[in-house]
N, C-alpha and C positions, 0 to 999 in steps of 0.2 A: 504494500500500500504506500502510497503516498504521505509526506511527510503533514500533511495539511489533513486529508481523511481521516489520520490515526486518530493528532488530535482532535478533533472534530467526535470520533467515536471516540474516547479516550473521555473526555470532560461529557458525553452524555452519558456513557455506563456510571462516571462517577456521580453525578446527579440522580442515575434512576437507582442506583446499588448504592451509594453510600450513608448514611443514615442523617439526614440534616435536618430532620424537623422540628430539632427545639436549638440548633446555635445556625450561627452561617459561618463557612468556609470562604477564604480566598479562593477565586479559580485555579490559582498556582498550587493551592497544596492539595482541593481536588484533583486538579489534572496529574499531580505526582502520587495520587492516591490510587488512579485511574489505571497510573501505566503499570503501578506494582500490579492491580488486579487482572490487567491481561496478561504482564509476564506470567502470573502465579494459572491464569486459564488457560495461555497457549504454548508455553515454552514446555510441554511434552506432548505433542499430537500425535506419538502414535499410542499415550496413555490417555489425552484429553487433559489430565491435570497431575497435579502434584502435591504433594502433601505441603509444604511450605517453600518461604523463600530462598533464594538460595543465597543471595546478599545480608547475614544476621549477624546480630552481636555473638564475642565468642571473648574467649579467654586467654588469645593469643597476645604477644608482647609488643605493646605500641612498639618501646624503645626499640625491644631488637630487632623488629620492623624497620624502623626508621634508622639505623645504623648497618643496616642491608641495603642502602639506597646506593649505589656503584657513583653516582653523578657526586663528587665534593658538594658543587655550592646547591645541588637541589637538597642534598640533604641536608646541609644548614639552614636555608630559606624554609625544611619540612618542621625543624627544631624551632623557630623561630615563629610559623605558623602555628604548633603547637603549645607554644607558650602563652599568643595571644590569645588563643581560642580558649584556651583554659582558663586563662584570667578575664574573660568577656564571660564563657559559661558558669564559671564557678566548678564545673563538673570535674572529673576525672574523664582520661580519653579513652577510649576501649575500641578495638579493631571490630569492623566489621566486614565480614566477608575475609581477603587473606590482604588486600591491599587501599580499605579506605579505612579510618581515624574518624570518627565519630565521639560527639560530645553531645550528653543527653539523650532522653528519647522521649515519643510521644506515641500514645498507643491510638488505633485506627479501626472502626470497625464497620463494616460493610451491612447491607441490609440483607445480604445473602445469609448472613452469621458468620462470615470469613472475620478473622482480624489478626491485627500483628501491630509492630513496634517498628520505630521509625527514627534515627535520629535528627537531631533539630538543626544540628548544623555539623560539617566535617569537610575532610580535603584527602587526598590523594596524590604523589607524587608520582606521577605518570614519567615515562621519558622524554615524550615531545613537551610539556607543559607541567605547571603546577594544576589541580585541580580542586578549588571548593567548592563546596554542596550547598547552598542558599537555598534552603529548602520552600519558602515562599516565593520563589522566584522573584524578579527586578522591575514589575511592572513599579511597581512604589517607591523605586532607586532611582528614579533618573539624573538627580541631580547629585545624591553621590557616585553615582556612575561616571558622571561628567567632570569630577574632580578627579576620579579614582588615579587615573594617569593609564598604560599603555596593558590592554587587556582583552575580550572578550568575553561574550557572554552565549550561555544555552538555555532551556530553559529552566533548571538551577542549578546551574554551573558554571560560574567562573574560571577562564583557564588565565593565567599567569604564568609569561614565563620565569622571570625573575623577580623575588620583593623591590630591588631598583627602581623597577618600571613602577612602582605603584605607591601611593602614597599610605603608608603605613594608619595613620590617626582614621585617616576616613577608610580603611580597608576595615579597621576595629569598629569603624559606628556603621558600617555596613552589616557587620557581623552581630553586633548588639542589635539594631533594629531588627531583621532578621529573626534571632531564636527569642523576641519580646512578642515580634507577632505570630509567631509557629505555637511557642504557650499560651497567649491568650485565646486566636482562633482554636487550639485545643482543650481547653482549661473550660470551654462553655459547652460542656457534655455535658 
């Protein structure tokens, strides 16, 4: 399918399956609610479904994660990611899946009775790019987007390739607004 049809199906399944009758969602953290429920209904067709997701918190070691990074300065810019996001969350970081850093989590439940956990914010040190998870997505960022300095965006994913490019204070009030709207939009269950 096309990139425009997914979401398009993607943010009605979340609407008709996701349970919104007594709070409202952002359509960004519907539409990321949306895509975990198709992965979790098509990502095995020749079983139909799957028992769970395959991206979840685990027990694995941020650190030794993050001192496995081969790249020098990516993996100092991952240390230095991790410090801020620790000191914006409050949280402890916990790996999710074998290769994203996750701080927080918010739980999700479908009208189907499916549900799961989710974190509120996190990043990834990829090879091509740094990656964060702005889990509300950027429609509400425009203007720190426009400070942010040299970057890209998905739809909640920041790729950065260097902290350099970017201006660190506003990189932090992106990240503070971010997991203050992912709790509150979640927090009215």
């Amino acid at each position: 399918m096309h990139g425009g049809v997914l979401d398009l199906l993607m943010l009605r399944t979340a609407r008709s399956k996701f349970e919104t009758s007594d709070r409202h969602l952002d359509d960004n953290i519907l539409h990321q609610l949306a895509s975990h429920e198709l992965r979790w209904r098509y990502a095995d067709r020749s079983r139909h479904a799957m028992s769970e997701l395959k991206t979840k918190k685990n027990d694995a070691s941020v650190e030794g994660f993050l001192k496995s990074v081969e790249n020098q300065k990516r993996r100092e810019d991952s240390f230095a990611i991790l410090d801020l996001m620790k000191a914006v969350t409050g949280e402890e970081p916990t790996m999710w899946g074998t290769s994203i850093i996750g701080f927080g989590s918010y739980h999700y439940k479908y009208a189907s009775g499916r549900e799961g956990d989710w974190m509120k914010v996190g990043f990834s040190p990829r090879k091509q790019n740094m990656t964060l998870y702005i889990m509300d997505g950027f429609k509400n960022y425009n203007d720190l987007l426009g400070k942010l300095g040299k970057h890209k965006t998905g739809k909640s994913c920041l790729y950065i390739n260097k902290l350099e490019d970017v201006d660190l204070s506003v990189l932090r009030e992106l990240v503070q607004q971010s997991v203050e709207s992912v709790s509150q939009n979640t927090s009215q269950r």
